[in-house]
N, C-alpha and C positions, 0 to 999 in steps of 0.2 A: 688533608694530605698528611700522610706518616710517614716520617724520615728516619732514617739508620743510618747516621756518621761515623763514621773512622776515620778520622785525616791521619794520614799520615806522610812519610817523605814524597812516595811517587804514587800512590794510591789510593784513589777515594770510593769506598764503598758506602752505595746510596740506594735501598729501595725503598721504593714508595707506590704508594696506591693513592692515587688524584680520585679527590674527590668531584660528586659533578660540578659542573661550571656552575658560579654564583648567578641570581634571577637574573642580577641587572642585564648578562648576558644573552638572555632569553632570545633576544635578537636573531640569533645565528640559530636556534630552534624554531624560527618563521618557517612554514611553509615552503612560501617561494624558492629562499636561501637552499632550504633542506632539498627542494624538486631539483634544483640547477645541480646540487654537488652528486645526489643521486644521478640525475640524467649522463653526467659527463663519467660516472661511476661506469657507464655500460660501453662507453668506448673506449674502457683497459684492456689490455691482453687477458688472459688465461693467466690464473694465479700459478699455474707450473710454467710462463712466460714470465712473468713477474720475477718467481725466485729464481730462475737461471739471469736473470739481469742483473740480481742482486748480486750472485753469486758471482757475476764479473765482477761488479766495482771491487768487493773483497778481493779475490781471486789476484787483480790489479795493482791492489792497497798491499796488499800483506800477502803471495801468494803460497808461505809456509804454515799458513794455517787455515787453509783453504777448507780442512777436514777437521776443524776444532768448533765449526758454526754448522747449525744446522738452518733454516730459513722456512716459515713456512706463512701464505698468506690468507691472513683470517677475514669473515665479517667485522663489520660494525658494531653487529650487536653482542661480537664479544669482547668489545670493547666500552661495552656502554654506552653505544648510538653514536657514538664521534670517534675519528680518527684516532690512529692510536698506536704504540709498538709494547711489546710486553717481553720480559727479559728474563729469563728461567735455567736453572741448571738440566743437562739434558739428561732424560731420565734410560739410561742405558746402561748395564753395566758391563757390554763387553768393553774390550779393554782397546780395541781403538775406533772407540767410537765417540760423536762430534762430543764438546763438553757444556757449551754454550745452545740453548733453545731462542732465537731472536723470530719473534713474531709481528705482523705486522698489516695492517689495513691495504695498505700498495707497497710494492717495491720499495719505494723511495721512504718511507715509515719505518719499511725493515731496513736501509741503510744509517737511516736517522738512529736505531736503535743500537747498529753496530759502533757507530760513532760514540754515540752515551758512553756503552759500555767500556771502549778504547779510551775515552776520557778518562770517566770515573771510578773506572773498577783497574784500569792499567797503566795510568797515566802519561795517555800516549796523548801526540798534539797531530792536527792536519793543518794547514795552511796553504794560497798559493806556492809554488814552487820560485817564484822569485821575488818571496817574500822569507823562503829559507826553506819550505817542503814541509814534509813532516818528519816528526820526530815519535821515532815507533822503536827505538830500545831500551825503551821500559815497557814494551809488550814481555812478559813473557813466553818463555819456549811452549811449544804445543804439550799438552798434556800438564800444563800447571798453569793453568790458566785459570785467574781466581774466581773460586764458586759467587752465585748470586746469594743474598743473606736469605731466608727464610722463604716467603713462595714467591719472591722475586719482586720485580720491577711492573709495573702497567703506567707508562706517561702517554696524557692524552694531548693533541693538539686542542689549544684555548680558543682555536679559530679555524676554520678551513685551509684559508690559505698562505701559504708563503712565496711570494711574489720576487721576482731576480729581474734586475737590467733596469736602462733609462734606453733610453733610441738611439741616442747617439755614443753608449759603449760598443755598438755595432765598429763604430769608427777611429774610436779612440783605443781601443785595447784590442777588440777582436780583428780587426781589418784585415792582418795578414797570415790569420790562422788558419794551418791543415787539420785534418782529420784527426793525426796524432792528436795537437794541441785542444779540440775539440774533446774530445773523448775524454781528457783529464778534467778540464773543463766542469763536463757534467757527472764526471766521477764527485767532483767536489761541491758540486749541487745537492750531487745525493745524500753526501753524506753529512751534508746543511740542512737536510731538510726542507730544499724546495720543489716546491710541486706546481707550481705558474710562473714558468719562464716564457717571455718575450723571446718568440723568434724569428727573425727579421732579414735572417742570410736567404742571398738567393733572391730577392722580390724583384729584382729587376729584369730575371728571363722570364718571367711572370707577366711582367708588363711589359716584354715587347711581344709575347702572342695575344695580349688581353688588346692593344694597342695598332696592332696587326689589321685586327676584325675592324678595326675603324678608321683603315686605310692610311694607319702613319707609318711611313718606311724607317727602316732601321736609320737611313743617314739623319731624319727628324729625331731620330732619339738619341745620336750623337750630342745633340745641342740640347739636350731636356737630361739625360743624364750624369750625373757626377761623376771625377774620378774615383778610385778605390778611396784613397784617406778621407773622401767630403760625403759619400753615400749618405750617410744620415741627413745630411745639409739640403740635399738635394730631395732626399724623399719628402721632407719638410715645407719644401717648395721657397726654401731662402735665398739656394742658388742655384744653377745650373749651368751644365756644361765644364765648368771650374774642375783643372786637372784631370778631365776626360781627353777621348773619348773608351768605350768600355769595349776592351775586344769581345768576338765571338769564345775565345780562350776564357774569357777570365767569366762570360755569363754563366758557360756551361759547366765548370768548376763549382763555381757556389752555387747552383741549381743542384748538382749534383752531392755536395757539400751540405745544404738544407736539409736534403732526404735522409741524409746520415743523422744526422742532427735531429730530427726530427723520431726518426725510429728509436734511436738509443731514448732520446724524454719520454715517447709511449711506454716502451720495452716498460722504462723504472717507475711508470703510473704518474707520469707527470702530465696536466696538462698545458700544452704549447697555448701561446697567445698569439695569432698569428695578425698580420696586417691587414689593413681594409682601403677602402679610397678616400680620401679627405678632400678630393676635391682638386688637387695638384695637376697641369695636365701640361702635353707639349705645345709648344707653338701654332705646330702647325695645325691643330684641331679647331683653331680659329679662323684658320683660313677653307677649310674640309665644311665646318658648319657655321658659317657665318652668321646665322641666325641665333646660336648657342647664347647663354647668358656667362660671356669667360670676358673678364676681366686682369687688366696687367697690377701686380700686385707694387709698391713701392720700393724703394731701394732699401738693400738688408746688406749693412757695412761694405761696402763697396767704400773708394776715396773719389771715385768723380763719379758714381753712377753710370759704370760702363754697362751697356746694353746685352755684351759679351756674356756676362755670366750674371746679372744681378736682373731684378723686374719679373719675378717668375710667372704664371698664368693660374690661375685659379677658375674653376667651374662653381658657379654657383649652384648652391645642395639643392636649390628650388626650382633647376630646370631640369627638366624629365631625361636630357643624357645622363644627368650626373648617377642615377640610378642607374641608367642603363651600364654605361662603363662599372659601375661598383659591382652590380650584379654579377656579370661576365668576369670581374678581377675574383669572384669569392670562388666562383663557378668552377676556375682554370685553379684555381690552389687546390679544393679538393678533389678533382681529375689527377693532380700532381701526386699528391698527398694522401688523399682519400679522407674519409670523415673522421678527424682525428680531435676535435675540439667544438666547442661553443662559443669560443671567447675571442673578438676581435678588438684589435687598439685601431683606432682612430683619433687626431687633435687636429681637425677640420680649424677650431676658434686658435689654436694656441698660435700666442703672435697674429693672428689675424683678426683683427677686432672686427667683426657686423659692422654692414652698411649703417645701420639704424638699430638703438637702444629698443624699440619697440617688442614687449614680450613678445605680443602674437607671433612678429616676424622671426626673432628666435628660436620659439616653438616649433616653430614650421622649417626650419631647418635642423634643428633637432632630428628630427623625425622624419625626414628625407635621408640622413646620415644612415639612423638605423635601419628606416628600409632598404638600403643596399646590401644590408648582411641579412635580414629578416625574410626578402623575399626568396633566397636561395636558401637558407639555414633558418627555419619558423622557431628554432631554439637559442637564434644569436645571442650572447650578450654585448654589447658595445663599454668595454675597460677602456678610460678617458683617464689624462693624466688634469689634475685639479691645479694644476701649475696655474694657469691663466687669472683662476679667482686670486691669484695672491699678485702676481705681476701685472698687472689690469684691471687693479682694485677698483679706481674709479669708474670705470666701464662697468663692472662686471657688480652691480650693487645685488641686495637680494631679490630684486622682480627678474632680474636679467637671469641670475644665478637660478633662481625655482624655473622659467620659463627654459631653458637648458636640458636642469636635471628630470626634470616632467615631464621633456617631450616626448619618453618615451614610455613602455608599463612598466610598473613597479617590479624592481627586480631583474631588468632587462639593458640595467646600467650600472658599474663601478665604479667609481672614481679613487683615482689614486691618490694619496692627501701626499704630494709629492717629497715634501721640506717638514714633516710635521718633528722630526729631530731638531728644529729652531725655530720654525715658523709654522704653528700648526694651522689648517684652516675649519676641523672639525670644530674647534670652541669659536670658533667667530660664525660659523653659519649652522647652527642647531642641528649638528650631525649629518651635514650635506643636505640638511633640507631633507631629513629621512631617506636617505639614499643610500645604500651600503658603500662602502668605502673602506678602505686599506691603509693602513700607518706606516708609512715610508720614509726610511732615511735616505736623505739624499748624500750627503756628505763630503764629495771633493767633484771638485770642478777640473774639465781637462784633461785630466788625468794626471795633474801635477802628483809631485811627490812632494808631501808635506807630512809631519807628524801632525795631526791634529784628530780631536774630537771631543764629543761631548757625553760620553758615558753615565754619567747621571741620568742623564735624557731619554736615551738609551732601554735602561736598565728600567725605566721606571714609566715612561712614555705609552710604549702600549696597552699595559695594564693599566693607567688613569683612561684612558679614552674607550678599554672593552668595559670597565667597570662602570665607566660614568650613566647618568642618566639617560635612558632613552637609545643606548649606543646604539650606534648602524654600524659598527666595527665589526668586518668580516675577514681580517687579514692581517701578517707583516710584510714588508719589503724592504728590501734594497735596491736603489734608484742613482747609486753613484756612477758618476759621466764616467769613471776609469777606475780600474778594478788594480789587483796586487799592487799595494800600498795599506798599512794601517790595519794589518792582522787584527789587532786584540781589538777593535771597531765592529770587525763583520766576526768575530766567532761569537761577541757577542749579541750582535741586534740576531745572527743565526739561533743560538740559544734563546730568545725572544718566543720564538714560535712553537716551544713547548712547553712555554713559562706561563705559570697560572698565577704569579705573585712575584713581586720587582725582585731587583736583586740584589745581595748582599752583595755589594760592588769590594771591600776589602778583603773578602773570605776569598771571593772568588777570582780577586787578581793574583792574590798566593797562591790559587792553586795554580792557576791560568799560567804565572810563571816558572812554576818546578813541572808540568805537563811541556811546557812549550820546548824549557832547556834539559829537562829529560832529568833534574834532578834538585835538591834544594839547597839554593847560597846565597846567606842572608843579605851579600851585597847586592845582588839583583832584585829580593823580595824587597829590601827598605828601596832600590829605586825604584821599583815599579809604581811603590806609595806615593813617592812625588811626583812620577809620573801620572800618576791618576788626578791630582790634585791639583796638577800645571798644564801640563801641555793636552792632557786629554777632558780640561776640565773649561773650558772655552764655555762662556755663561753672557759674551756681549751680545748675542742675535745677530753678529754678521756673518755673512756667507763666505767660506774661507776660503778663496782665491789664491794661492803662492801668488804673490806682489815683490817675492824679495831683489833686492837689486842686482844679486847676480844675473838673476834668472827672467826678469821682465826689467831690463834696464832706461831709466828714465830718459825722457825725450824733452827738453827744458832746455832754457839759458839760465842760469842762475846769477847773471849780470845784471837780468832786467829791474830789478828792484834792490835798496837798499837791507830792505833787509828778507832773511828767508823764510819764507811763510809754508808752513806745511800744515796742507789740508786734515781735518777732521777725519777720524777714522770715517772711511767710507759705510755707506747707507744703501740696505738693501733695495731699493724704492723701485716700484711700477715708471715706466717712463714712455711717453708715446713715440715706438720705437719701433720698426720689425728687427729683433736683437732674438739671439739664442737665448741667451738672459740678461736680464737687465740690468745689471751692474753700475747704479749711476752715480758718478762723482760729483758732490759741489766741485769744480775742478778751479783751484789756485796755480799751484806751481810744481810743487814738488808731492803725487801720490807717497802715504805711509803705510809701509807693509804692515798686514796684517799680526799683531801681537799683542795674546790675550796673558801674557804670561810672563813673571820675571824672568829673564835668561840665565841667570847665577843658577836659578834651581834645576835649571836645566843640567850645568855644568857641573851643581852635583851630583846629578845621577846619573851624568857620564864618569864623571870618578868611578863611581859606586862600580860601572860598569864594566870599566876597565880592570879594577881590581879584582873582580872573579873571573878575568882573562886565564888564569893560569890553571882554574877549573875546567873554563868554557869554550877555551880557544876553538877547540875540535868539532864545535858543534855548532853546525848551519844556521841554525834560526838563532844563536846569539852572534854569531857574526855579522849577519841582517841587521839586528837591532842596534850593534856596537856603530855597526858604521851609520846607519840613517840617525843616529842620536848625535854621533861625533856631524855628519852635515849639517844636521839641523841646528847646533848651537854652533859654527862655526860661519852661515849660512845668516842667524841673525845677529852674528858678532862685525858681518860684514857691512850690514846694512850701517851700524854705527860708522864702521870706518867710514863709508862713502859720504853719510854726512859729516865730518871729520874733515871730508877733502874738499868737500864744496865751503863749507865756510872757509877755511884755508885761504881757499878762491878768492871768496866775497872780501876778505881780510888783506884781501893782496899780500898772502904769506905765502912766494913762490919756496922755501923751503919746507913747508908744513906740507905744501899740498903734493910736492916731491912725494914725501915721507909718507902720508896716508894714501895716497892712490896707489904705488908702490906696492905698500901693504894689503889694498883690495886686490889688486890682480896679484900678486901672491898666492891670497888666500884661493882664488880663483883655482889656481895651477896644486894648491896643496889638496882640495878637495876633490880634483879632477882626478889627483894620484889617491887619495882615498876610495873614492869610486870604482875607479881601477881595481882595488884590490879583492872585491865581490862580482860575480858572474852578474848579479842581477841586477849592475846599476852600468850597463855598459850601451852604448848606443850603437854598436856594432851590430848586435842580437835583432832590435828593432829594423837596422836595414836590410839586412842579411832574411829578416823573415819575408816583408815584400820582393827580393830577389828572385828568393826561389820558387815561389807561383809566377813568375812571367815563365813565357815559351819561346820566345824568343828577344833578340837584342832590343828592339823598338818597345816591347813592353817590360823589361828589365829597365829602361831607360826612366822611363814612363813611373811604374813604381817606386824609383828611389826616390827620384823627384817630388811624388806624392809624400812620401814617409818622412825626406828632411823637410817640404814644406811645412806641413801640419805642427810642428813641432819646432816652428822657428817663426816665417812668416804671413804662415797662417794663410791668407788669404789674399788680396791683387794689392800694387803698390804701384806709385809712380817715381820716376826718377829721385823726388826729393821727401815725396810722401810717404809713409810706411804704413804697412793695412790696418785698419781698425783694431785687425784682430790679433797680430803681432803678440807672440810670446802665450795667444790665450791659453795655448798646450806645452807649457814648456816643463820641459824636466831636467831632473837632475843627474845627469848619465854623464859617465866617464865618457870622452871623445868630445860631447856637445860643449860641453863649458870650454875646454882648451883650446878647441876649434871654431867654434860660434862665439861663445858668449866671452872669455877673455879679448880677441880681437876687436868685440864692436867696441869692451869698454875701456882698451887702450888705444884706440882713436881719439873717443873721448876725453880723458885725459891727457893725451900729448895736444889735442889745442885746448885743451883751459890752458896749461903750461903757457902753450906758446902765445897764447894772449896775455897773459901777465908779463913774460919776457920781455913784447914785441909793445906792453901797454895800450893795447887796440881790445876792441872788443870781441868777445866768444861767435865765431863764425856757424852760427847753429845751421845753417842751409846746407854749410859745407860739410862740418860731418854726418848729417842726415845724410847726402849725398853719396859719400865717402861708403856707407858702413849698408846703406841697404844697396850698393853698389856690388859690396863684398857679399849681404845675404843671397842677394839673386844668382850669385856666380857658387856659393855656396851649395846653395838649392839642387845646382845642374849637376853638382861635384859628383865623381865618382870613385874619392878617397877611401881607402879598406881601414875599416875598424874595429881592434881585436874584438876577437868571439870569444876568449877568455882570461881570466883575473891575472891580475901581474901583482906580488906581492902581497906581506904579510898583515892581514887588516889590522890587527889588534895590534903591532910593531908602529905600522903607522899612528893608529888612533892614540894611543898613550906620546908618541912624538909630536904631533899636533897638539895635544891635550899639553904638553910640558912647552910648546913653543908659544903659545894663546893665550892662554887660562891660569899661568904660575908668574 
């Protein structure tokens, strides 16, 4: 590969000619690999459908220079057999005509290419929008728009594919999104560069005419269905009926909502990954075919194992409905759809571990799975997420794992190496057992909002595993449960999927940063560097959960023991559990938030930050960053405090413990007003977007209810009991903290007080009682919270900074 640098302030000119992929990669030159990406190659549109796609995202993005790109979409083979976009000054010399030549294999190739060159040639940034939008004035004006060096650019993808979603961002970030939000959406896929996105909206009008044929009435699928915020939970078959039931209103929207969705991924030559059957089924199909081989599955977090929504039904893959129903569910997608893909996800095993360790038996379900796509689709492939071999390690040894991945022909399976950003599975099982497979970061759980990551990993990750010996690496992904959060995370692992060699992580957070703020100040460049080195540089292997105590506040007495014992950073470990994930605590007394990183250095590069306020104030995406930087170290300045007020406690120092609980709920009310002062950390937005798809009062009810649930307690609770899954989505949003999370933990603290006062013991029943008393009545509220920012971020942030930190 030959490079041509210029760095300079807002501009990086870069052409290059990639050389071909190194042998070890030979892999993805297989046959097989090469038939599949051909095959799915003939269900694009029309390369003059392609560039009118393209020429929307642009059009969209930047619509003043609509006539400064020209788009054209080329073969393979002038790309050198593999995917590819190629970047050329346009050879014209009338005088208004385009000045840019972007070319490109699909659509989505040719957007990949317009992004490069927005990058690197004008140092423009894209990002989600409520992570600060993008930042496109250092585009220049049309007609000086800077030439390409010499005969240009050619970057080829190192892999097929680029893979977007996990199943359950269906629910965490997507759930209450229109067509508008949609469409931005995969404006920003495109110009990511992915081309295998999971699409998962909609499956549920699907399965009730698929479900129809087998005589279950709509009121049966009342009770087998999820509300809007649990869909994924339910499709998974964890729970059911929980925050349902699903109007005729809300099926035909996202049915109708998929199509859209779906057209726009073809239009940009992406191909969609669509659902299949696992085996999940309703109730009543047991009672329809009593003879079926359906089994009730065990309890998945429920607090008594109510019947109501936990115990879901499973079809075993080795009795002949199970085929049947899979068939008819492939069948009714593309009559929907029509023949728009190859590629079906199913996780029939995940969370469900086999009757019996026996391969054969395995095997043999294996291969009942794939004949539900295979006998309607002879070209299926079955994408499997490899979650399960790592969370059910001991089940899942190598006889188990090869008996799995072999049940089906070579080639006719992908597996997603879900966590390979911490926990890879590719080096522990010889490359899936020769199985092609995909490098995916998983990275936040939730959809909490936390600064973290592991960039190194990152940066360097998928090239160890395309290089290594023997790869069956056919792909990157991205696999996080909840999206906008942790920008310089996904442009990088995005930049991954045209990377032929790791990456110079320091060159390219300096550029990363004067692209992003649109110009260069060396106070943000030197923070970014301890930024990379701390807070994005997480190197313990645990799964980064927000644990902090504002935001998932503990449930303990802190009297019971003399002295205070705090659990072992937590262990990612397999647990015989039906769990979304496993997350299991040696459990003592008091969980310790996740912290891989000293906090001072944090607090420097909120200085840092602060002080090129007077350059940066005006500009979006440093406003983002000033405040989630000011939360976050104020966020784990709090977690000291609250151990502060508990020993206080234990100390019988009824003034101390005055003074630091004081100080936590403080800090609580000061970060709520920070939050406040950016659009995108507001929890108004989030209800306000489930509102407005109900049609009437009873589902407007219906949806708030779903939105503040998911996002507080989660899942069923009893009087005194609170749900397993409590906080496991919690965020950090102006409104939630002042109104949720300050009240539960000024209960809290007015009876330690008052058991110190009164010299009686901590009544743990009674505030448990007390505060999920308030969540439940919370949950039903129909309190209005602003839709937009109240004050000056950066006024705030520097007065928080001078009231904490000095």
């Amino acid at each position: 590969m030959k490079s041509y640098k210029n760095l300079k302030l807002l501009f990086i000119t870069i052409s290059i000619l990639l050389l071909p992929m190194c042998s070890s990669s030979s892999f993805q030159e297989s046959e097989v690999i090469e038939s599949l990406v051909n095959r799915l190659t003939t269900k694009k549109p029309s390369p003059s459908e392609q560039e009118s796609a393209a020429r929307g995202v642009l059009r969209r993005l930047l619509p003043s220079h609509l006539s400064s790109f020209e788009f054209e979409v080329i073969t393979k083979d002038a790309c050198g057999g593999n995917s590819c976009f190629q970047i050329s000054n346009y050879k014209n010399s009338s005088r208004n005509s385009a000045e840019i030549m972007i070319k490109g294999t699909t659509a989505v190739d040719i957007t990949s290419g317009l992004h490069w060159y927005l990058k690197y040639m004008c140092g423009a940034h894209v990002s989600w929008e409520k992570t600060g939008g993008a930042q496109l004035a250092s585009v220049p004006k049309p007609g000086s728009l800077p030439p390409v060096r010499n005969e240009g650019v050619m970057i080829q993808r190192p892999v097929p594919w680029n893979y977007y979603q996990n199943v359950v961002t269906s629910s965490y970030s997507y759930v209450w999104w229109d067509w508008e939000r949609w469409e931005k959406e995969i404006d920003w896929m495109a110009l990511q560069g992915v081309n295998l996105p999971l699409a998962f909206t909609g499956q549920e009008s699907i399965w009730q005419k698929v479900f129809a044929e087998f005589n279950i009435t709509k009121g049966d699928l009342n009770d087998f269905f999820g509300g809007p915020a649990f869909l994924a939970w339910a499709r998974m078959g964890n729970l059911h009926r929980w925050g349902g039931p699903l109007t005729e209103n809300w099926l035909s929207k996202q049915l109708k909502l998929q199509k859209q969705i779906l057209s726009r991924m073809v239009e940009l030559g992406m191909t969609p990954v669509l659902p299949s059957f696992s085996g999940n089924v309703p109730a009543a199909l047991k009672d329809i075919f009593p003879k079926a081989n359906i089994s009730r599955l065990g309890d998945w977090n429920t607090v008594d194992g109510d019947k109501r929504w936990c115990c879901t039904y499973l079809l075993d893959p080795s009795d002949p409905l199970f085929i049947e129903i899979g068939e008819a569910f492939i069948k009714q997608q593309i009559k929907e759809y029509g023949d728009i893909t190859d590629i079906y996800s199913c996780d029939t095993f995940n969370e469900n571990t086999p009757p019996t360790s026996d391969p054969a038996y395995i095997s043999s379900l294996g291969s009942a799975v794939y004949t539900t796509m295979s006998k309607v689709n002879k070209d299926a492939v079955w994408l499997m997420q490899g979650w399960l071999f790592y969370t059910d390690s001991t089940f899942w040894q190598p006889p188990q794992m090869k008996a799995l991945l072999h049940s089906v022909p070579f080639g006719k399976m992908i597996v997603l190496d879900l966590f390979a950003d911490v926990k890879p599975i590719w080096k522990s099982s010889s490359q899936f057992y020769n199985t092609p497979y995909i490098w995916c970061m998983l990275h936040n759980f939730g959809g909490n909002i936390e600064m973290y990551g592991v960039l190194d990993a990152v940066a360097s990750g998928p090239i160890d595993a395309r290089t290594s010996n023997n790869s069956t690496m056919i792909g990157v992904g991205m696999c996080m449960e909840g999206i906008e959060q942790n920008p310089v995370v996904y442009e990088l692992m995005s930049k991954m999927a045209f990377q032929n060699d790791s990456v110079q992580l320091e060159e390219w957070l300096t550029n990363y940063s004067r692209r992003r703020y649109g110009k260069s100040v060396n106070e943000v460049d030197s923070a970014w560097k301890i930024l990379h080195r701390t807070i994005y540089n997480c190197t313990d292997g645990i799964a980064n959960h927000n644990k902090d105590y504002i935001v998932e506040f503990p449930d303990w007495d802190p009297s019971v023991n003399n002295q205070l014992e705090i659990i072992q950073r937590r262990k990612f470990t397999g647990v015989q559990q039906k769990m979304r994930f496993f997350l299991h605590e040696t459990m003592s007394f008091l969980p310790q938030p996740h912290l891989w990183y000293n906090n001072r250095d944090s607090i420097t590069a909120l200085k840092l930050f602060i002080d090129a306020g007077n350059e940066l104030a005006e500009i979006p995406t440093y406003r983002y960053d000033l405040v989630d930087l000011t939360r976050q170290s104020l966020s784990k300045l709090a977690n000291e405090v609250y151990l502060s007020a508990i020993n206080a406690f234990r100390d019988k120092d009824a003034k101390a413990l005055s003074f630091h609980s004081l100080k936590f709920l403080q800090l609580i009310k000061d970060i709520d007003k920070l939050l406040a002062s950016d659009n995108n950390f507001l929890l108004g937005t989030w209800l306000e977007s489930a509102k407005k798809l109900s049609s009437n009062a009873d589902e407007k009810e219906q949806y708030e209810w779903n939105a503040r649930t998911q996002v507080t307690m989660w899942y069923d609770n009893t009087k005194s009991v609170q749900s397993k899954l409590h906080d496991y989505a919690n965020k950090f949003w102006s409104g939630l903290l002042e109104a949720y999370y300050l009240p539960r933990a000024s209960m809290y603290f007015t009876r330690l007080s008052k058991s110190l006062e009164e010299n009686e013991e901590f009544k743990l029943d009674e505030w448990r009682e007390e505060w999920i008393a308030y969540s439940n009545k919370w949950q039903k509220g129909v309190e209005i919270y602003p839709l937009k920012a109240q004050g000056d971020a950066l006024a705030i942030a520097k007065e928080l900074y001078h009231k904490y930190f000095i």
